[in-house]
BAVOLO-64818 format. One record per atom (N, C-alpha, C): x, y, z. Coordinates in pm, whole numbers, padded with zeros to 5 digits, always signed. Each point is the difference from the previous one (the first is absolute). Layout:
// BAVOLO-64818
XYZ ...
This chain:
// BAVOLO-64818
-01248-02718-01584 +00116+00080-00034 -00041+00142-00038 -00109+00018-00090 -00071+00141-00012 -00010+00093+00096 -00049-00083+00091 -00032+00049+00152 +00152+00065+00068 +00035-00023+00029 +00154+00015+00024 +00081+00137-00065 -00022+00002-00110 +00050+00096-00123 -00123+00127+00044 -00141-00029-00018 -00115+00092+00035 +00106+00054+00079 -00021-00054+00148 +00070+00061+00142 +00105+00059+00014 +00101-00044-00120 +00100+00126+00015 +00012+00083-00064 -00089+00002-00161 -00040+00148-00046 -00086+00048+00120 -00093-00008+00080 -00050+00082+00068 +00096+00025+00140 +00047-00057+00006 +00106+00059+00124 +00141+00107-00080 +00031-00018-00125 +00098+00084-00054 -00069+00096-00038 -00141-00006+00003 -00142+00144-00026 +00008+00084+00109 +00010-00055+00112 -00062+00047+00142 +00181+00055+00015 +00133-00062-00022 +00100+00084+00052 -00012+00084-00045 -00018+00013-00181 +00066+00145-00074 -00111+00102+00013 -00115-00044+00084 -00111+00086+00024 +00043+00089+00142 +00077-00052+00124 +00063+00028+00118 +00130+00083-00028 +00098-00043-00115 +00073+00068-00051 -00002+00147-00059 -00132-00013-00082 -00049+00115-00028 -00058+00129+00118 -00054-00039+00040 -00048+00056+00148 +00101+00007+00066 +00110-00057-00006 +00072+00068+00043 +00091+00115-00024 +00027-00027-00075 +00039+00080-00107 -00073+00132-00050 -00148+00018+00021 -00040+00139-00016 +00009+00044+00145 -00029-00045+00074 -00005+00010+00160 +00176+00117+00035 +00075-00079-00090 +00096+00077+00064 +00039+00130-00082 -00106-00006-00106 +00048+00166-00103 -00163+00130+00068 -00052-00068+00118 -00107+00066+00088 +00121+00043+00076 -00070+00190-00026 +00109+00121+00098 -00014+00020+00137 -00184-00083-00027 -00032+00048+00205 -00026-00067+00073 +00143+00015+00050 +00029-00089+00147 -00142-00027+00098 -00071+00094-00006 -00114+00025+00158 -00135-00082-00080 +00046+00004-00145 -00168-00075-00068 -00037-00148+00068 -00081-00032+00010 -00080-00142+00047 +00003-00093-00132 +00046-00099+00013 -00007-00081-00128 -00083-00115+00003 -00119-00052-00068 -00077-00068+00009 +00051-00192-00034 -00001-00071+00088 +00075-00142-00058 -00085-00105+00015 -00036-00064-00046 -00126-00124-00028 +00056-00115+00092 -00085-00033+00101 +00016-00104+00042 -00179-00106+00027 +00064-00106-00092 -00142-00056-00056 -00084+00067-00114 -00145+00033+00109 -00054+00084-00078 -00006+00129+00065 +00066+00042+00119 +00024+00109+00084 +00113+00118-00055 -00075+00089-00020 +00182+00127-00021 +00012+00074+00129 +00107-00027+00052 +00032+00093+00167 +00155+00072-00119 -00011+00141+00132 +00062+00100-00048 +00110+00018+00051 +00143-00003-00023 +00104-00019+00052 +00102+00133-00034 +00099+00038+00066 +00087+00075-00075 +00057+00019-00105 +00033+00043-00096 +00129-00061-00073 +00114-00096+00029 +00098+00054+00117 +00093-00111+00065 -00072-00140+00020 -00123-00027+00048 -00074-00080+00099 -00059-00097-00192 -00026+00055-00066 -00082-00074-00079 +00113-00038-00189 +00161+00070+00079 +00065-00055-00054 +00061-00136+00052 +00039+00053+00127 +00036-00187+00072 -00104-00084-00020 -00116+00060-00009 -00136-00116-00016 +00031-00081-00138 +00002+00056-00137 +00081-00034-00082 +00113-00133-00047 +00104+00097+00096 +00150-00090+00002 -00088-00136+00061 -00042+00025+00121 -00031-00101+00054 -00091-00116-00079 -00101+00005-00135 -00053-00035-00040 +00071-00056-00106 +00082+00054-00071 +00119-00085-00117 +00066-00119+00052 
């Protein structure tokens, strides 16, 4: 049962962490900047638009 509870404090960690990021993501003024987004242990560089749907898509 611990186990269980662990897993959804760390999954309610990992939304309000995506939330957040998102959330500064959208008070960033420049449109043309490259935004760096972690996948794994990889960061590829995406737009703003591009690494906000990355985001949505991840909640």
């Amino acid at each position: 049962m611990s186990e269980l509870k662990d897993e959804i404090e760390a999954k309610k960690k990992s939304l309000q962490n995506l939330e957040d990021a998102s959330d500064d993501l959208m008070m960033c003024e420049d449109d043309a900047m490259l935004i760096p987004y972690q996948i794994g242990d990889v960061f590829i560089s995406h737009s703003q638009e591009e690494t906000q749907e990355m985001l949505e898509a991840a909640k």
